[in-house]
C-alpha positions in Angstrom: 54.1 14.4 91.0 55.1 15.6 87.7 57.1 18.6 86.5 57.6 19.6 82.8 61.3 20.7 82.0 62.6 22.4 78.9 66.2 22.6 77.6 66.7 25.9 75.3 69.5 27.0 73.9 71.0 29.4 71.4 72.3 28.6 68.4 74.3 32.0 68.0 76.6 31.3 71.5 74.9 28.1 72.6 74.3 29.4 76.0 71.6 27.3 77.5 69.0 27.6 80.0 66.1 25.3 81.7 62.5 26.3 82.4 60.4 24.2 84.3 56.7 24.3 84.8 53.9 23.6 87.5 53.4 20.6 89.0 50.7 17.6 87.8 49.5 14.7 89.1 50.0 12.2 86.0 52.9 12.1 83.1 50.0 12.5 80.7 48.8 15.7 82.2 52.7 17.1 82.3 53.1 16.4 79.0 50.2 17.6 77.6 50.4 21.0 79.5 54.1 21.3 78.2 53.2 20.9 74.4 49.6 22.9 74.8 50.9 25.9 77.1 54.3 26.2 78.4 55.7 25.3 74.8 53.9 27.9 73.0 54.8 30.1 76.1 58.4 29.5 75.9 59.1 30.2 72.2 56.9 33.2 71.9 59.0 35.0 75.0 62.3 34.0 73.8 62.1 33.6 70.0 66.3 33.5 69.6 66.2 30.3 71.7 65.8 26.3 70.1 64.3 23.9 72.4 66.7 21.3 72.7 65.0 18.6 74.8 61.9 18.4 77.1 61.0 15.7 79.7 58.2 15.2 82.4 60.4 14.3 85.5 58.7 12.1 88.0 59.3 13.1 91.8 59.2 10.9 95.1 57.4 12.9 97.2 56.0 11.7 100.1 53.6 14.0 102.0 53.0 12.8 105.2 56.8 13.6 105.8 56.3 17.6 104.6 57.4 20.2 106.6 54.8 22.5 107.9 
């Protein structure tokens, strides 16, 4: 599984903060849900803030050993 993180910073303090998305199955899909909604999400709810650096993170997850 896939999550999309965002680095965004200001450039008046350069105070920083991460947002992270939901998870997909494929990089591709991460991606592409990063730059086509959480993106556009991202800079029109904090405006003041650059994006600094995004990246789909891959995570080990193995299900059969999942709580329930």
């Amino acid at each position: 599984m896939f999550t999309p993180l965002v680095l965004m910073c200001s450039m008046y303090n350069m105070e920083c903060a991460t947002y992270g998305g939901p998870i997909f199955d494929t990089e591709q899909e991460c991606y592409k849900g990063m730059y086509e909604v959480g993106i556009p999400y991202l800079t029109q709810k904090f405006p003041e803030l650059t994006i600094v650096d995004t990246k789909c993170v891959h995570w080990e997850y193995d299900r059969s050993k999942a709580n329930t």
